[in-house]
Legacy VTK file of the C-alpha trace (Angstrom):
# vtk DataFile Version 3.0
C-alpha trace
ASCII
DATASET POLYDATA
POINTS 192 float
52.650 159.929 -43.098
55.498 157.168 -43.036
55.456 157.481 -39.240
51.885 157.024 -39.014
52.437 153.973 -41.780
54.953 152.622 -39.399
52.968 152.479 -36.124
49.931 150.650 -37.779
52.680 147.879 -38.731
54.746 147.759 -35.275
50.745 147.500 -34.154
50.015 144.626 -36.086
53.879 142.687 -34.476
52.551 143.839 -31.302
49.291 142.671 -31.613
50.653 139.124 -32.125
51.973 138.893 -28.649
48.567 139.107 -27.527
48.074 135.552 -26.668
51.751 135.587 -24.219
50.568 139.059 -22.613
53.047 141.381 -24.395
53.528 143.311 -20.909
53.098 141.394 -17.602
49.868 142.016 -16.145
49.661 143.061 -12.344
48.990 140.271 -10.204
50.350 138.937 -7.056
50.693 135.196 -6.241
46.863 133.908 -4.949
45.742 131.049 -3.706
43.382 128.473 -5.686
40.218 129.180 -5.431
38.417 125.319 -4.534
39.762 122.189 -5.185
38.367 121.709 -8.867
41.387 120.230 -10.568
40.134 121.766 -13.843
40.563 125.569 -11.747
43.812 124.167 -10.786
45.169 122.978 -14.084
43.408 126.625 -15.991
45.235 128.604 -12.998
48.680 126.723 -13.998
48.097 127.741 -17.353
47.455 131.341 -16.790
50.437 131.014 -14.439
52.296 129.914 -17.335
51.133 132.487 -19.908
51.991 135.355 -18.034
55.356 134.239 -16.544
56.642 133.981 -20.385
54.427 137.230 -21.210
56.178 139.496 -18.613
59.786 138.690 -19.798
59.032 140.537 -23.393
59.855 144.139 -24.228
58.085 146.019 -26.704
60.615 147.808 -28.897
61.366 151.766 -27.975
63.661 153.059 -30.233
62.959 156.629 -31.954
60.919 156.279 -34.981
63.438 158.783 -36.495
66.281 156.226 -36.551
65.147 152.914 -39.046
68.113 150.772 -38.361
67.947 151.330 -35.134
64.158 150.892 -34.964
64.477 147.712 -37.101
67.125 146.296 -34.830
64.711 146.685 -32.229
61.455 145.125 -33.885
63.610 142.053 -34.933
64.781 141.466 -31.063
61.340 142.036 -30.297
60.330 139.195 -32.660
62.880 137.263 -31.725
62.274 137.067 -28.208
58.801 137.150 -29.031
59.178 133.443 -30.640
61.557 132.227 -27.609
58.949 133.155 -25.480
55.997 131.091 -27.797
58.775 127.834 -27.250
58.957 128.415 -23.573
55.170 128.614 -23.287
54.597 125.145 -25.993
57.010 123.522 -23.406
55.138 124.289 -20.273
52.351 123.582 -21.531
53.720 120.091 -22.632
54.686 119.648 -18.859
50.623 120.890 -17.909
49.648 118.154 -20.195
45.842 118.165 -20.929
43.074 119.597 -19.450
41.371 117.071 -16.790
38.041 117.417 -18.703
36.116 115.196 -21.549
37.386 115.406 -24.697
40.500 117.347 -23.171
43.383 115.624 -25.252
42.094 116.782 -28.657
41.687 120.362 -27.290
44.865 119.840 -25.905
46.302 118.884 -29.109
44.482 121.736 -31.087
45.792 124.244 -28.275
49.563 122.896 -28.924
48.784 122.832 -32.570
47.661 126.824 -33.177
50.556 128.219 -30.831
53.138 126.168 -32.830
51.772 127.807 -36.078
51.448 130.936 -34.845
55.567 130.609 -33.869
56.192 129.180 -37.086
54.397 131.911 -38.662
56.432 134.308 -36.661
59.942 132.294 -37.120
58.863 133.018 -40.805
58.323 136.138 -40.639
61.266 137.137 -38.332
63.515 135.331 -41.002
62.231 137.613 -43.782
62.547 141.045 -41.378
66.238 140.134 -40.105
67.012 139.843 -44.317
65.620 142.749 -45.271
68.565 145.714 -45.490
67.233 148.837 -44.026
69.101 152.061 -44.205
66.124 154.518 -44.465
62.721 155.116 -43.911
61.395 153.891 -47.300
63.691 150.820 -47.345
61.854 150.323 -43.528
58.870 150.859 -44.572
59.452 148.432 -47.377
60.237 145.696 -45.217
57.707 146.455 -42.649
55.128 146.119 -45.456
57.050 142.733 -46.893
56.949 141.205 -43.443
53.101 142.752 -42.781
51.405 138.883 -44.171
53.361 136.882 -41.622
52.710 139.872 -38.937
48.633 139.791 -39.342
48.821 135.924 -39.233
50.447 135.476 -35.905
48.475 138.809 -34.799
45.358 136.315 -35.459
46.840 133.873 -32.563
45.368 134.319 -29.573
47.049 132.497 -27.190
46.122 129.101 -25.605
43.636 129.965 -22.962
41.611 131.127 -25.767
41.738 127.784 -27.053
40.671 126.222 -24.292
37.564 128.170 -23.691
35.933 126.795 -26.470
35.208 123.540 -23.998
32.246 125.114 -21.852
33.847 123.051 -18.816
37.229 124.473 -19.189
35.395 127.862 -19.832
34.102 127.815 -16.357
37.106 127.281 -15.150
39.561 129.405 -16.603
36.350 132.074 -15.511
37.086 131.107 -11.611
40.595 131.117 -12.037
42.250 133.874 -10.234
45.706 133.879 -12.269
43.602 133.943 -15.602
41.751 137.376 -14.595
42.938 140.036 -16.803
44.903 137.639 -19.098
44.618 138.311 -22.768
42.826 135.480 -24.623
41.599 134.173 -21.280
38.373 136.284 -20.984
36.073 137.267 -23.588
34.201 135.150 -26.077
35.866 131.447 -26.778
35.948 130.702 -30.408
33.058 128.644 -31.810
33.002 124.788 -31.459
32.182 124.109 -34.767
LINES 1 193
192 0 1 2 3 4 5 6 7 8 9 10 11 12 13 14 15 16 17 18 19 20 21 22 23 24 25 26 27 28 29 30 31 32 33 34 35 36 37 38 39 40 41 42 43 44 45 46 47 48 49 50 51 52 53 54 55 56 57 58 59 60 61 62 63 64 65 66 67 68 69 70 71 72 73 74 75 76 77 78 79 80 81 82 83 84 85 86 87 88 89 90 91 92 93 94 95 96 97 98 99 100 101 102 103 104 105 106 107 108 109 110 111 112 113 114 115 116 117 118 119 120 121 122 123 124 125 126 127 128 129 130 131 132 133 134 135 136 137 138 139 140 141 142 143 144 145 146 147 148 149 150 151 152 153 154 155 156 157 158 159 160 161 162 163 164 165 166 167 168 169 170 171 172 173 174 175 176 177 178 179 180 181 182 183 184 185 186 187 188 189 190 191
C-alpha cells in the first residue's frame, strides 16, 4: 500500500519533466525540412528541448530504502530545475518566433516555464527540508511536497506554448526535431 502510495507521487515529479522530455527521445541529427524560417526557428527549439531533456535521470533507487530513495528524488528535482534554467536561457538566445504576434507568445512561453521552475525550486526547497528516516516520514513528505509536484506536472513545456499560434503550429508540425517531443504534438492549448 505505501509502495503503491509512493509511485503515484514519484509519478506526479516525473510527470513534471514532461515539457524537457524526462528521457531523451531517439533521434539523429536531420536536416531542415524547407527554408521556412518559422520550421527553422520551431526545429531550434525542439533542438533545444531535447538536448536539456536527455541530460536528466529519473531516480532508481529501491523503494525499500526512503533515505536513499529521497536522496534520489531531490537530485532528480534538482537537476530537473537546472535543466528548466538551461532551457529559459536558450530559448532567450532563440528569441521569438518569426511570426505575427510572436513576441507576446514569446513572452507567455518564457513566462509559464519560469513558473513552472519556480514552482519546482519551491517545491524542491520543501522536499530537501523534510527529514526522512522511514517510510511514513517519506511518505509524509512526498504528500507535503505533492501541491508544488501537480503544479509543475501541469507545465508542459514551451513547444506547447507555442502551438497555440496556428502559424507556429504548422510549423513545429513540419519540424523534424519536434516529432516525438512531448508538448510538441497533440492539441495546443486554447487561444482564449
Amino acid at each position: 500500500m505505501e509502495i503503491t502510495r509512493r509511485k503515484r507521487h514519484t509519478a506526479a515529479l516525473m510527470s513534471a519533466a514532461l515539457g524537457v522530455a524526462v528521457a531523451a527521445v531517439v533521434s539523429g541529427c536531420s536536416s531542415r525540412v524547407d527554408e521556412d524560417p518559422k520550421v527553422d526557428w520551431a526545429s531550434d527549439v525542439c533542438d533545444s528541448v531535447r538536448d536539456v531533456g536527455s541530460k536528466l535521470t529519473v531516480p532508481t533507487a529501491d523503494s525499500r530504502d526512503a533515505k536513499k530513495y529521497h536522496a534520489e528524488v531531490v537530485t532528480f528535482m534538482d537537476a530537473l530545475g537546472r535543466q528548466l534554467g538551461a532551457l529559459d536561457a536558450k530559448m532567450r538566445q532563440e528569441g521569438a518566433p518569426p511570426v505575427e504576434g510572436g513576441d507576446a507568445a514569446y513572452k507567455t512561453a518564457l513566462a509559464n516555464l519560469r513558473n513552472a521552475r519556480s514552482s519546482l525550486a519551491g517545491t524542491t526547497a520543501e522536499l530537501k527540508k523534510a527529514k526522512v528516516t522511514d517510510e511514513k516520514s517519506l511518505k509524509a513528505a512526498l504528500k507535503k511536497a505533492g501541491k508544488g509536484m501537480d503544479q509543475a506536472s501541469a507545465y508542459q513545456g514551451p513547444a506547447h506554448d507555442f502551438r497555440a499560434d496556428p502559424a507556429l503550429k504548422q510549423a513545429f508540425e513540419k519540424a523534424p526535431q519536434c516529432a516525438n517531443l512531448p508538448g510538441a504534438g497533440g492539441s495546443a492549448p486554447s487561444a482564449g
